[in-house]
FIMI-485701 format. One record per residue: residue in one letter; x, y, z of N, C-alpha, C, O in turn. Coordinates in pm, whole numbers, plus 32768, in hexadecimal, padded with zeros to 4 digits. Layout:
<sites>
AXYZXYZXYZXYZ/...
</sites>
This chain:
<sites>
X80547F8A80008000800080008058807C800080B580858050/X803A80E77F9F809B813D7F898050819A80097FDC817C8026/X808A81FD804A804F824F80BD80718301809180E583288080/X80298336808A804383BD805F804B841380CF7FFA8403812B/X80A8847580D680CA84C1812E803584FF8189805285008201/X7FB0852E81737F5E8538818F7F1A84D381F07EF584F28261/X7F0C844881AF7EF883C881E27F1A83D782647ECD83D582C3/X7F9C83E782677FFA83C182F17FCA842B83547FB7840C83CA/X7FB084CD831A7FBE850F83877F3A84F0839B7F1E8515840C/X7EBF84AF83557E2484B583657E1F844F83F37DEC84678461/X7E6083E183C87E6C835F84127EB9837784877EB9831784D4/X7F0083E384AF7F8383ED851A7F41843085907F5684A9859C/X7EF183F285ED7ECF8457867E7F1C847A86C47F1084408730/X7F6B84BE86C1800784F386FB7FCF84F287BE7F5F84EF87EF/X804F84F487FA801D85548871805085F588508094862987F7/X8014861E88B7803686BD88B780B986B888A680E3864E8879/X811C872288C3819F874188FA81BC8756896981A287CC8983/X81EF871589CE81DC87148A698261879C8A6182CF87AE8A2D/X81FC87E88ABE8245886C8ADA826A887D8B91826488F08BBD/X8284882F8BD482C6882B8C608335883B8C67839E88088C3F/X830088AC8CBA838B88F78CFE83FD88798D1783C988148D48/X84A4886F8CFA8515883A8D1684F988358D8184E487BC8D8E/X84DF887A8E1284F488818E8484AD87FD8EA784EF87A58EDF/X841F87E48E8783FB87688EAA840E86F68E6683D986938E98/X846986E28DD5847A864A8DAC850486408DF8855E86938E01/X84FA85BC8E2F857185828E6085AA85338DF1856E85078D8F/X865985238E1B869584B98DA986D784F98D2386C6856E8D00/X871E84A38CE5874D84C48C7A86C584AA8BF98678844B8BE6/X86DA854A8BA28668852A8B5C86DA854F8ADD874E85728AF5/X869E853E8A4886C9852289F286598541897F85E9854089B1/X8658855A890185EB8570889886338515881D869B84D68831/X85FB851687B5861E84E2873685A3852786BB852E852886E1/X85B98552864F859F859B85E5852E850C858885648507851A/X84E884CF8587848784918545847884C084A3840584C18477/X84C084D9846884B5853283D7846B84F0837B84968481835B/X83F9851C834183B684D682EC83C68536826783B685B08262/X83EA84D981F984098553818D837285418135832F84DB8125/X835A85CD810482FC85B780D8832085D98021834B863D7FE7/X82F4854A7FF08329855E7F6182AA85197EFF823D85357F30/X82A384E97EB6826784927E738229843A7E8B81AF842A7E7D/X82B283C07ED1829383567F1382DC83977FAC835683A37FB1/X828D83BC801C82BA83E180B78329837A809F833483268045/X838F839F812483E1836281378425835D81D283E283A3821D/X8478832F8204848D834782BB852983598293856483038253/X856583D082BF85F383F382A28651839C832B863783BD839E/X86B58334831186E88323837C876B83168376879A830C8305/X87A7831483C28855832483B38890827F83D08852821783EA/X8931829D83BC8968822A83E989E1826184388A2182C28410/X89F9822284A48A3D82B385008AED826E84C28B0C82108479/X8B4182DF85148BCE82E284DE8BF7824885448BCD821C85AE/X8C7C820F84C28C8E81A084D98CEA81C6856C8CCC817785C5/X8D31820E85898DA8825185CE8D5B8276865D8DA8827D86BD/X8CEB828A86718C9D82CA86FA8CA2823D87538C9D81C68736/X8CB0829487DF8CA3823C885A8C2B81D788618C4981608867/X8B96820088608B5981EC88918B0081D287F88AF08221879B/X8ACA8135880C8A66814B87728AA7815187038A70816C8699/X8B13813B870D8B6B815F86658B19811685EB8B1A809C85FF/X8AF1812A85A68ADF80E884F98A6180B284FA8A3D805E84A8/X89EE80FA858F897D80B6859B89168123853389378198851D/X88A980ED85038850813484B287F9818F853C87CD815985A1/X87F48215851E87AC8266859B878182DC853F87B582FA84D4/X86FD8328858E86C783AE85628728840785AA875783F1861A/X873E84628566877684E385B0875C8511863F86E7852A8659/X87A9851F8690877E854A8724882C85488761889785418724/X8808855188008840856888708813858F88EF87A185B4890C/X88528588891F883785BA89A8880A867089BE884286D9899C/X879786548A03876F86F78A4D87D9875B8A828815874E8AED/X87E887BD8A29885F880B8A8687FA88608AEC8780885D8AFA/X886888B08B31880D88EB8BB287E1899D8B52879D89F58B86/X881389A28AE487FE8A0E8A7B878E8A0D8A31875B8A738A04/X875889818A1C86DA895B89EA865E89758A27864C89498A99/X85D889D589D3857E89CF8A0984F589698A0F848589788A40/X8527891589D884C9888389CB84FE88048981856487F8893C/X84AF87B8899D8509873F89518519874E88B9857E87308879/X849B87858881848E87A887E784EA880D87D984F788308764/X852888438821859188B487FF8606885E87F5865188618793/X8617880B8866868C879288598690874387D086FC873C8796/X8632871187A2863086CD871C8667872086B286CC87058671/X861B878A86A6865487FC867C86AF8825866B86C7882385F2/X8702885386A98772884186A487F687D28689885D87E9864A/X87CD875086D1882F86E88691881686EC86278870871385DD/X87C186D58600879886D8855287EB871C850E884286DD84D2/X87E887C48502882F87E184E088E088168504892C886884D0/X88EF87AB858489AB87A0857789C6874785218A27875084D6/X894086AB85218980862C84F2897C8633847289E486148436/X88ED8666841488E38669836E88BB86E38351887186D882EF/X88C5876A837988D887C08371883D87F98328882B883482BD/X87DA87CC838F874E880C8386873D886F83A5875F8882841A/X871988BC837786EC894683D786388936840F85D8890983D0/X8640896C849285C6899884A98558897F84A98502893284D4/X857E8A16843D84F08A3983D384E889EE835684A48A1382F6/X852E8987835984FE8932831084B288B2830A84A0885882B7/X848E88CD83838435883683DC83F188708410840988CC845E/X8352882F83DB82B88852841D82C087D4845C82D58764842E/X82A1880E8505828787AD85468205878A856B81B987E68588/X81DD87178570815A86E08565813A868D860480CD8680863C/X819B866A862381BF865286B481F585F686EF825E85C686C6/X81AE85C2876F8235855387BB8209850687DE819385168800/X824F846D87F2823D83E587EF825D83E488AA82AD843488DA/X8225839888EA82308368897582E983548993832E83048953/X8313839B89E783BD836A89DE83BC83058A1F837282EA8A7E/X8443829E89D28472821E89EF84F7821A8A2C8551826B8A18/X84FA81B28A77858781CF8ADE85F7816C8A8C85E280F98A68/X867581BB8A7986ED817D8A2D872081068A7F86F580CF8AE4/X878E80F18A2D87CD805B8AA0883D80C28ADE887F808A8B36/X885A812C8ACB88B981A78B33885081DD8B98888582198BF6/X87DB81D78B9D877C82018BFB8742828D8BF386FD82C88C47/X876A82B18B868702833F8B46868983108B14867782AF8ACA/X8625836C8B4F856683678B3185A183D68AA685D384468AAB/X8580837C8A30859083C589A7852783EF897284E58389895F/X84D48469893D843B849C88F2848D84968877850384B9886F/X843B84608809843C8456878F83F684C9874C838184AE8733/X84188533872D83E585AC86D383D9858F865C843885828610/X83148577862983168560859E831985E6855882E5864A8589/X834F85E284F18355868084A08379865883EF83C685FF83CC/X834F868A83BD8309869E8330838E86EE82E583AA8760830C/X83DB86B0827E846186FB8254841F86F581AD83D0869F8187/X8457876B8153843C873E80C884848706808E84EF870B80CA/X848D86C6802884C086447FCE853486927FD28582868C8031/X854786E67F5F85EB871D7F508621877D7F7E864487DF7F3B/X8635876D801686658793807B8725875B807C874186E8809F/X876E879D806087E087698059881D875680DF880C87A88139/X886B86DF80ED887F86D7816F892F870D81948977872C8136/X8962871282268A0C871B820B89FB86DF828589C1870482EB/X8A44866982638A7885F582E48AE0862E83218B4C865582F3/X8AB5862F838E8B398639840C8BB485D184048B968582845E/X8C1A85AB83D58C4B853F83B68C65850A844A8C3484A18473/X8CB8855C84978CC28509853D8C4784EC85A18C4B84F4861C/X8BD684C7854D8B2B848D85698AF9843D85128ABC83D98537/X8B0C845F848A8AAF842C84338B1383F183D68B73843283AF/X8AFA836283AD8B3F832B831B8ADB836682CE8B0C83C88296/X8A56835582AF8A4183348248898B835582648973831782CB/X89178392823A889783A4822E883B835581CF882C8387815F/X880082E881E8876A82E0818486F782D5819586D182B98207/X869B82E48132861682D1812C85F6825280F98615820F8096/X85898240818D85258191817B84B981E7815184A582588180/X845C819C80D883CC81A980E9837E81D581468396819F81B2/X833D8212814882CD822281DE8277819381D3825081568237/X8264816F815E81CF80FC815B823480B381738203806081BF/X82B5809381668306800A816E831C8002820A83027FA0824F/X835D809B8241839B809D82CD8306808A83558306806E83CC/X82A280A982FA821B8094833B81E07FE6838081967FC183DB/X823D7F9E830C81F77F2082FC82187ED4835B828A7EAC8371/X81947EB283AF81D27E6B847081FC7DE78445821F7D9F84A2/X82017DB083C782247D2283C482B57D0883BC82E67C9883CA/X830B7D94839E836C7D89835183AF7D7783CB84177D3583C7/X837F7DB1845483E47DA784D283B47D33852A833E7D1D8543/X84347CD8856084497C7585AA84717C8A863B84B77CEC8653/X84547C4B868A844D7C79870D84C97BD0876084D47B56875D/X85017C478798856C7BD287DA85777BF3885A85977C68886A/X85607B9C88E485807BAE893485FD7BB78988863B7B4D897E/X863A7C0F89D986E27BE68A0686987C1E8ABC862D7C4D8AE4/X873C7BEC8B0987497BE38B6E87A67C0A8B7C880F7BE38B49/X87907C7F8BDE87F97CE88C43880B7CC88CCA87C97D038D20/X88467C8A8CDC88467C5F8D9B87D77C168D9487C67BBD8D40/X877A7C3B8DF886EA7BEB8E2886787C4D8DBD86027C328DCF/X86947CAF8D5E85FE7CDD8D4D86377CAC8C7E86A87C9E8C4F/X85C37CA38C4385AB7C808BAE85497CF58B6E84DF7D288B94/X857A7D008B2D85467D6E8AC385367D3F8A29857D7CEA89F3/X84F17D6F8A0184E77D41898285337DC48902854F7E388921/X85457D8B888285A77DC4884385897DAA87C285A07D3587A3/X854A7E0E874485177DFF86CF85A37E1F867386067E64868B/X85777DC385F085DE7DC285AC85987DC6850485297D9E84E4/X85E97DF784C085BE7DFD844686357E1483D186A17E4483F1/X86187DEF8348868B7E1982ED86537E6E827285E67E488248/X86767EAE824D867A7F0E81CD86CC7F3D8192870D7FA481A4/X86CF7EBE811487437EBB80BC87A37EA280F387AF7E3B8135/X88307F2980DE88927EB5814488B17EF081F489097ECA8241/X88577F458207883E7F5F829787F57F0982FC87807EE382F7/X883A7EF6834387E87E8583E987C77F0A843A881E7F59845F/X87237F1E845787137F8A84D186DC7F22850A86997EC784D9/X870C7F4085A086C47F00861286A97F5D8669869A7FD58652/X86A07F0F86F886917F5C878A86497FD9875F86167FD586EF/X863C804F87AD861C80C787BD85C28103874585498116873F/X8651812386C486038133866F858B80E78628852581248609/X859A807586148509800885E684BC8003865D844780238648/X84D17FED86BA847A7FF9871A840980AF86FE839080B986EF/X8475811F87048413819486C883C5818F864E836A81DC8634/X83EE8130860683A48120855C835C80D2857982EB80FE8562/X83598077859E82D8800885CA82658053863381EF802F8637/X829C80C28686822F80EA86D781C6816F868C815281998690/X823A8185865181E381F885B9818481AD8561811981DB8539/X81A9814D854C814880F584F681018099854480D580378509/X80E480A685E5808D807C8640803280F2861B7FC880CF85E7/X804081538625800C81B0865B7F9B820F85CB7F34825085DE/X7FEE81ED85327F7D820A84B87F36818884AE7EDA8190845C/X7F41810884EB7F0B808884EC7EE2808684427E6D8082841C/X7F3D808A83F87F15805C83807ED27FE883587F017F7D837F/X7E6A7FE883107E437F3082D47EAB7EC782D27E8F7E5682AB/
</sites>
């Protein structure tokens, strides 16, 4: 089923944008940039991070980081990584809104900022972040069949851990876990 940019936002009951004051979230918080390009055929912009980084090296991820204390919301946080990692600006992302945050295996509560980029939007990779940027389908990255669910064990507690391939990219953990809950959430046919 091909899905048209309309479709998605018709089908997408966002939550609001949680606007609470820093003073009352406890913990390390964190955002990530959800980029949906809007072209012909939609598409979900995602990176493949630098082979050379500490943490996550060469894993497929949306744009983000950690909350600085300079940031006035998490969508400002997305926002911004976005444009250190592929060099988005802004005002170039209509944001449509935010996905429930999910807790990393570093222990950051991460909000997924969905936001709306246009097709030929040129990008500039951060090279000491980013190898490399592409676009999945929206109807393909949508499709709940395509992700597999594996369970692992950390000490005494188990978590579960989605996995998927596209072309010659393996996304798992975090990120498929956010693509599978986006495509929970337009519950496509």
């Amino acid at each position: 089923m091909n899905l048209t940019l309309e479709q998605f936002v018709s089908r997408f009951v966002l939550q609001p944008p949680l606007h609470t004051p820093k003073s009352v979230i406890s913990g390390r918080r964190a955002a990530v940039l959800v980029p949906v390009i809007d072209g012909a055929e939609p598409g979900l912009l995602l990176t493949r991070r630098s082979s050379h980084l500490r943490k996550h090296a060469g894993q497929v991820a949306f744009p983000g980081g950690m909350q600085d204390a300079t940031d006035s919301s998490l969508i400002h946080t997305a926002l911004r990584e976005a444009q250190e990692e592929v060099g988005i600006l802004p005002q170039q992302v209509q944001i449509i809104g935010v996905l429930p945050p999910v807790t990393s295996s570093t222990g950051f509560a991460v909000t997924p900022v969905v936001g709306i980029i246009p097709a030929d939007l040129a990008l500039r990779l951060n090279p000491d972040e980013v190898e490399s940027a592409f676009a999945m389908p929206l109807s393909e990255a949508l499709r709940l069949s395509r992700y597999s669910g594996l369970t692992l064990r950390r000490g005494h507690r188990q978590h579960q851990v989605w996995l998927s391939w596209y072309e010659d990219y393996f996304i798992w953990g975090m990120t498929a876990g956010i693509i599978r809950a986006l495509s929970q959430q337009i519950a496509l046919p």
